[in-house]
N, C-alpha and C positions, 0 to 999 in steps of 0.2 A: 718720400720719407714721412712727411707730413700724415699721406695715409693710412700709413702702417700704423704710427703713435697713436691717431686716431683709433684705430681697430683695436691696438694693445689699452686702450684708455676702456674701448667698450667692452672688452675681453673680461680686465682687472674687476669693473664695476657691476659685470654681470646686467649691461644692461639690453632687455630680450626687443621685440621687433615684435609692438598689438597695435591694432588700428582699430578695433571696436570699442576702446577706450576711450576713445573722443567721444564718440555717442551721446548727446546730451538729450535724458530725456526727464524732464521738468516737474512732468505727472508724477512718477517715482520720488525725484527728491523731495518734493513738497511731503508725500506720503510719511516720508521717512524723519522728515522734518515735522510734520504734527507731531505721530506716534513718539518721537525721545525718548528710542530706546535705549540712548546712554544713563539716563535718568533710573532706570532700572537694575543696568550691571554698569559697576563705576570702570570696569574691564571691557568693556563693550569693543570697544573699538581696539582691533589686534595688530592691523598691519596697514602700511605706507605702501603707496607705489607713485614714486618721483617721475616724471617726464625728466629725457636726457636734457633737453631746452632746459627746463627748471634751472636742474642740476650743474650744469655750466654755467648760468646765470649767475645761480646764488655763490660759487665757488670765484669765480671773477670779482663778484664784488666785494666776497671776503676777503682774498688775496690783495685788492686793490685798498683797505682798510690798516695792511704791513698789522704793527700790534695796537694797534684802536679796534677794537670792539665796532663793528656795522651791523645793521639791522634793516629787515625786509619785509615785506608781505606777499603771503603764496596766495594763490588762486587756483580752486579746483573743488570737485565732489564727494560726495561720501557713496559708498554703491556695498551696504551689507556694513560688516564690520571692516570695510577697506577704507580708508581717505588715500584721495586721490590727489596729486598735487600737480599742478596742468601748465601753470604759469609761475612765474614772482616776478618781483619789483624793487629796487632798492627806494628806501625812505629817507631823504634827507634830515636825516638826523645829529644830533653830537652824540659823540661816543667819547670812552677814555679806555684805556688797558683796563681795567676791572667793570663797565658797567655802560650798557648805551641808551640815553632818555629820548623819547618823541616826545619834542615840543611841539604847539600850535599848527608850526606853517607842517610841522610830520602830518598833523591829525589832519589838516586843510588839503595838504597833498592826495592823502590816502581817500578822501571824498571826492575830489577833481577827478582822480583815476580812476574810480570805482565809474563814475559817470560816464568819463570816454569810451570804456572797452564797453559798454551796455550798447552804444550809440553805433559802434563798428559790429556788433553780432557775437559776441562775446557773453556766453551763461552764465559762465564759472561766478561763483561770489568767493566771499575773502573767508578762506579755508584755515588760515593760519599765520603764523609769526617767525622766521628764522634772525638768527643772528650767529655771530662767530664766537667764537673762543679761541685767540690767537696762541698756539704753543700748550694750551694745560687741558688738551680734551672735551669730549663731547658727553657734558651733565648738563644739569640745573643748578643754579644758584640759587643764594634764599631769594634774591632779588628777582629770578627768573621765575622761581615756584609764584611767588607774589601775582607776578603778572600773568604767568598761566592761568592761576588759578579766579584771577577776576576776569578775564575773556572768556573761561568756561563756563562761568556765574551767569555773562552777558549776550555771549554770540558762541552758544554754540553749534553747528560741531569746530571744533578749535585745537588744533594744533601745533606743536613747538617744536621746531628742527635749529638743532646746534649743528655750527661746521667749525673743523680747528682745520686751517687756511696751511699753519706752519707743517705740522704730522701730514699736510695731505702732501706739500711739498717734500717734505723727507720720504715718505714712502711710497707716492706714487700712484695710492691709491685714496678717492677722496677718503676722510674721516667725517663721518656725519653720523649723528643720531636724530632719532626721531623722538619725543614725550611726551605723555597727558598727566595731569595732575589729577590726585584724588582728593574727593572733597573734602575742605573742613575738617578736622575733626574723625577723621576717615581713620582707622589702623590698620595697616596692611598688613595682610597676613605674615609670619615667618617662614618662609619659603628657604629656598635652599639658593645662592646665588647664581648668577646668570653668565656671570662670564665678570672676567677681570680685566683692569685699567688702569694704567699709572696714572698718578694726581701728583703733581707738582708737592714741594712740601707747605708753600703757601697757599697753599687751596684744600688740603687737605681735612680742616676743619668745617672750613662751609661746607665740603662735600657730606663729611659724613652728619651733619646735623640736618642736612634736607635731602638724603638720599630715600630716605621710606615715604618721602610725601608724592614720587611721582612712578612711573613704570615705563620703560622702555617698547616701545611695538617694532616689529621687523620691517624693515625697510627693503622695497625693491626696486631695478630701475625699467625705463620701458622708451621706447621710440614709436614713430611712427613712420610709415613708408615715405610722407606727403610733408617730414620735417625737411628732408635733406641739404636743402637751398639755405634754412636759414641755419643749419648745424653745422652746415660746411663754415660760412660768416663767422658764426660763434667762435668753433674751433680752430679759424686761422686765426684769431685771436689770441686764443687761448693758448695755442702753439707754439707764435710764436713768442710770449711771454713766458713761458716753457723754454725755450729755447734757447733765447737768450738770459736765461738766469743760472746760477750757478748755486744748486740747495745747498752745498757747503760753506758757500759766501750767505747768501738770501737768510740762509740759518743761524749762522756761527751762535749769537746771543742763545739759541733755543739750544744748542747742540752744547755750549756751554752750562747752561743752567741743568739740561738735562746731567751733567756729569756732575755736578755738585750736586743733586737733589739724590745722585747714586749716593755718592759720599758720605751723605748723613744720611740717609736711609740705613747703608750698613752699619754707621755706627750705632744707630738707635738701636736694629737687631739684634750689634754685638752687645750692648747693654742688655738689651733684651733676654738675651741667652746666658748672659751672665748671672741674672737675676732669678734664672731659670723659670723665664714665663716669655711667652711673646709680646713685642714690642708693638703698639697699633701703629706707629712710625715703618713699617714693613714692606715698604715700597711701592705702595699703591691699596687699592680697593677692591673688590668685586664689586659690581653694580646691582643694584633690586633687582632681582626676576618680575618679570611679567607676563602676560599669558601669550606677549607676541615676540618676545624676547628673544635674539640671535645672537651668534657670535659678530655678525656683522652690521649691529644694533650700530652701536657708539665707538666704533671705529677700533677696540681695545681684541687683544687675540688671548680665546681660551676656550674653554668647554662649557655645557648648559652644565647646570645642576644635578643633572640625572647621572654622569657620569662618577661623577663621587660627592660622596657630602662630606668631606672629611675639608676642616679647612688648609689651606698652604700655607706652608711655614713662610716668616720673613724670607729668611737667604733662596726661598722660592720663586718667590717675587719679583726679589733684586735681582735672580739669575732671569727673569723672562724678561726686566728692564734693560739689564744690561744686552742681552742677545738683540732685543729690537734697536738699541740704539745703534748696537755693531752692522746690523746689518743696513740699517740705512745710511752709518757712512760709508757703506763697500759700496750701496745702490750711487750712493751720490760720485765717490771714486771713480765707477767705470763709467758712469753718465759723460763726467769730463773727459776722459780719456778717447769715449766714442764719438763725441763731438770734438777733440783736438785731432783723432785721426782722419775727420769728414773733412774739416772746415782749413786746420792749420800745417794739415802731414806738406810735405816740399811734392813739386808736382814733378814724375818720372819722364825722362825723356824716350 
């Protein structure tokens, strides 16, 4: 059983089977590190490809953080316009429900480590930054833009992956985005959006004030032949934490708020319509397109830009809010149900 979830986990995530991804060769990145090509196109860099290791890692430890905000550091390459993410780490850090700070012993830690893995045979340098976002999606914050945007300043090439811990529980599949920040002072063009996203109604404002300062790149996932030993370890882990949880219990708070943020969403509309104009209270956002931009960016379901430029009405919205929420209580329904006929059905004689 355990196999199978496994298999349905790498099915859902699309995660494919390279092994000339490890390949570390030094001559190359140095090359690519003088030249700073991102210095040139502030888009440079288009797409992510996560290792399944990574990916389990950082999803265990945002899970393991319930609604505190954790935070981490990746390790991996850049090979063209791809960042490659190989490894991560979590940082002992404090976190809160809105915001997570590296103190001292963070920065002391993040040096100790960098040391160790040089000293075991380990290339990779420090690629980038993840953290969570418990229940309200995968964006940037102004606090998050901040911080991107001084690690681009200082260490680049640098990266930002948000994972929402609670959506990955409710549906099954992680929710994770990947970001880079443009600089300063940077205007990003008017593009046509990339895909939509419900935003809580409390986050709705930071989102939309720091949504044009960053761009989403496409994320993909990948294995290798020569992980299996330690993905088996990870996954019975993670399995059985899986297993034993029940997302409509583990969720309720998020499954709650998700129904009240319907609530006033539609009222806002229905004012909205009343006033005969749309309501920006509409049930969510579309996020900035970018030149690596997917539907399976930041964890939200919809179409690229090319599809139509016409925008969606509020009660459009609301209706794509309401169908996700429906169908992650049916996923969370027969989850129970299939795990009450495994474990508790009476045994036949």
């Amino acid at each position: 059983m355990s196999a199978l979830a496994r298999e349905s986990f790498e099915l859902a995530n699309k995660i494919e089977s390279v092994d000339s991804v490890y390949k570390y060769d030094s001559v190359a990145y140095n090359k690519t590190l003088s030249s700073r090509p991102w210095t040139k196109d502030v888009n440079y860099f288009k797409k992510v490809r996560v290792s399944a290791i990574a990916l389990l890692k950082m999803v265990m430890h945002a899970r393991s953080g319930g609604s505190i905000e954790v935070m981490g550091l990746m390790m991996g390459k850049v090979e063209g316009d791809t960042m490659i993410v190989m490894d991560s780490f979590a940082l002992p850090v404090e976190g809160t429900e809105t915001r997570v700070n590296a103190q001292a012993e963070g920065y002391e830690y993040m040096v100790d480590y960098m040391n160790v893995i040089k000293q075991v045979g380990r290339m990779e340098n420090a690629i980038g930054w993840y953290h969570s976002h418990p229940g309200y999606g995968c964006w940037l914050s102004g606090i998050d833009v901040s911080t991107q945007m001084l690690n681009q300043q200082f260490q680049e090439p640098w990266l930002a992956i948000v994972i929402d811990p609670v959506r990955t529980i409710s549906s099954g599949k992680v929710e994770l985005g990947a970001f880079r920040t443009y600089p300063e002072g940077y205007k990003a063009p008017d593009e046509a959006p990339s895909e939509y996203q419900s935003i809580p109604m409390s986050k709705i404002e930071d989102f939309g004030v720091h949504c044009k300062q960053y761009y989403p790149l496409d994320v993909s996932y990948f294995k290798s032949t020569l992980d299996s030993a330690l993905l088996d370890l990870l996954w019975n882990k993670y399995w059985l934490n899986t297993l034993s949880s029940n997302p409509l219990l583990a969720n309720r708070e998020y499954n709650a708020g998700q129904m009240g943020d319907l609530a006033e969403k539609l009222e806002q509309a229905e004012q909205g319509l009343g006033h005969g104009s749309h309501s920006r209270f509409g049930g969510g956002f579309l996020l900035p397109s970018g030149p690596g931009s997917s539907a399976s960016t930041a964890g939200g379901s919809g179409k690229r830009g090319g599809s139509s430029t016409e925008p969606e009405t509020p009660l459009g919205k609301l209706s794509k809010d309401a169908s996700k929420l429906a169908c992650e209580q049916l996923a969370g329904s027969l989850s129970q149900l299939i795990k009450h006929s495994l474990f508790n059905a009476p045994a036949h004689p």
